[in-house]
N, C-alpha and C positions, 0 to 999 in steps of 0.2 A: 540454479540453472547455469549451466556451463557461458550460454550465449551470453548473458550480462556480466560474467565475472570480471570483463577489463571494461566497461563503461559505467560513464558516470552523466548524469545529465543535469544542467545546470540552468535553471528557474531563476524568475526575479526575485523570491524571495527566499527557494529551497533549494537545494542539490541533494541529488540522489544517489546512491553508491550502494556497491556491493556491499553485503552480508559477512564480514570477515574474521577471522577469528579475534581478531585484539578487538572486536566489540562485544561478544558474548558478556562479559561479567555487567556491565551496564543492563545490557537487554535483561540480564536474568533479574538484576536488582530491581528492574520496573517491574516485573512480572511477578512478583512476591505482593504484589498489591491485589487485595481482592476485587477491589470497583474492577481494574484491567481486567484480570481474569471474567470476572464477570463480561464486563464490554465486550469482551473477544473469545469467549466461550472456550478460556483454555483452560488448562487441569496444572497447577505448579510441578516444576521439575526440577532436578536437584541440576546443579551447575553443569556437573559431567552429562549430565540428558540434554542440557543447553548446547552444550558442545558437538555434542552430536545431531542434536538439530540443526544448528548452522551447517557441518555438513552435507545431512542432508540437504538444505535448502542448495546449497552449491553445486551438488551430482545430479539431482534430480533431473527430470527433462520435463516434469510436469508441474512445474513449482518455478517460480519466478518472485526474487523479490529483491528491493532497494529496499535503504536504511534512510532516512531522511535526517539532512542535515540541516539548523540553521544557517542560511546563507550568509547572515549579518555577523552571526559569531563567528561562523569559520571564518570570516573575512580579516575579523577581529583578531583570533588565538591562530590560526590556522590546525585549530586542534580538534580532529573529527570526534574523539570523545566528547569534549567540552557542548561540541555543537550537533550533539546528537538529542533529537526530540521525539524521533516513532518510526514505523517502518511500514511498508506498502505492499503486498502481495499480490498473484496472481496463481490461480491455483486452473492447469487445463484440462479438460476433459473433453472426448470428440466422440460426440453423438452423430446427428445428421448435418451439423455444422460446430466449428472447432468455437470453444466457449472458453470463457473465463471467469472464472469466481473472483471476484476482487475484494480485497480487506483493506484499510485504513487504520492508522492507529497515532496520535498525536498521545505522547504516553507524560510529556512533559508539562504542569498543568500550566506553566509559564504563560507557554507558546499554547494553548489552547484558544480557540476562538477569535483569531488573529488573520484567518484567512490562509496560513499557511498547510493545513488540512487538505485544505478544497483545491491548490496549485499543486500539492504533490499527487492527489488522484487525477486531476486533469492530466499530470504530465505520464499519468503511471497507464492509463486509458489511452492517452495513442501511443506510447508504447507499445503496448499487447494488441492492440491493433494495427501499428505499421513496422514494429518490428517482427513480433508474434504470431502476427495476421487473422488475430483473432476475430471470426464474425458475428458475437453477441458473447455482451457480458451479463453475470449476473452478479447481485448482492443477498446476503442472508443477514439480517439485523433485527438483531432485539427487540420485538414491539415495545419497549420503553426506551429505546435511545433514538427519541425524537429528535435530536441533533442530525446523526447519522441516516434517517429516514428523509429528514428535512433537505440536506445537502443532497444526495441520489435523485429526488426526485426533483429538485431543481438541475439536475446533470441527465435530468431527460429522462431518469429510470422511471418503470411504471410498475406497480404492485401485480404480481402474475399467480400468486400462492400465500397464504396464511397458516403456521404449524400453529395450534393451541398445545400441543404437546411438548415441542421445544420454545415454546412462546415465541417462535420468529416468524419475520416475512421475508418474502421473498422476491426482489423488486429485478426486472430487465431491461436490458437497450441493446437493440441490434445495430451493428457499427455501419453506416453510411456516410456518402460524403458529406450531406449539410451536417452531418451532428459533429466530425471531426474538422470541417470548419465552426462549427459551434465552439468544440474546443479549444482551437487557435482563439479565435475572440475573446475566450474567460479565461483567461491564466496561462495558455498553454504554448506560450513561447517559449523555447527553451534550445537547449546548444548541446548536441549528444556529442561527447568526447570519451577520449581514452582516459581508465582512470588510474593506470598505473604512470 
């Protein structure tokens, strides 16, 4: 998405950055992992489809996504590869109110389970809603990634749909003030800057 290509926003513990091309070969190399694939219901692609998926994520106007950085690493190397752990989306669609599909992805098993997950969706959720202006997002997760099920419903989402067919569910939250001061309270301080 054109809108976030020069912003970067900057968490206690993550920063978030645009989608760019000197990080495709990284992304692709996690995405050769079956558990990933699996988690995030993708199909493997060869590098050049990598490549052209970051474009698109960049042109599109219906796609929004950061890369998520360790804060503590990049502070360390100042090397956005080095300090690359997963990426955050926002996929829109406008029905009778403008929506958001949100993904998550902690790809680095390091950083897993650290808290740093759950700061970069909080910061990726008022984004899409005070920059995006999104008013109700939703999630599509695995009925077996109780992690992922775990965290959304603790972020207020509520179970709205069950697929047996693609084995997911399908959990929502409509953006209002107390839930985006809710976010400010759990992680959601953060400093939107330019990131060039």
């Amino acid at each position: 998405m054109r809108l976030n290509e020069n912003t970067k926003i900057l968490g206690k513990k993550v920063i978030l950055v645009p989608y760019e091309e000197k990080h495709v070969e990284k992304y692709h190399e996690w995405m050769k992992s079956p558990k990933l694939q699996e988690l995030t219901a993708s199909e493997p692609l060869t590098l050049e489809e990598e490549y052209e998926m970051q474009r698109s994520w960049r042109n599109d106007d219906d796609k929004c996504t950061f890369l998520i950085l360790s804060k503590e690493v990049f502070e360390e190397t100042g090397n956005e590869i080095e300090s690359l752990i997963g990426d955050t989306n926002i996929f829109l669609s406008e029905d009778e109110e403008l929506t958001g599909e949100a993904e998550i992805m902690i790809a680095e098993k390091g950083f897993q389970g650290k808290g740093l997950g759950w700061e970069a969706m909080v910061l990726m959720l008022k984004y899409g809603a005070e920059f995006l202006k999104i008013q109700k997002f939703c999630v599509k997760i695995g009925e077996l990634n109780e992690k992922s099920l775990k965290m959304f419903s603790k972020l207020g989402f509520e179970e709205t749909s069950r697929s047996t067919v693609f084995k997911e569910v399908t959990l929502d939250k409509s953006v209002d003030n107390s839930w985006i001061e809710f976010l400010d309270n759990n992680g959601g301080n953060w400093d939107v800057k330019s990131y060039r």
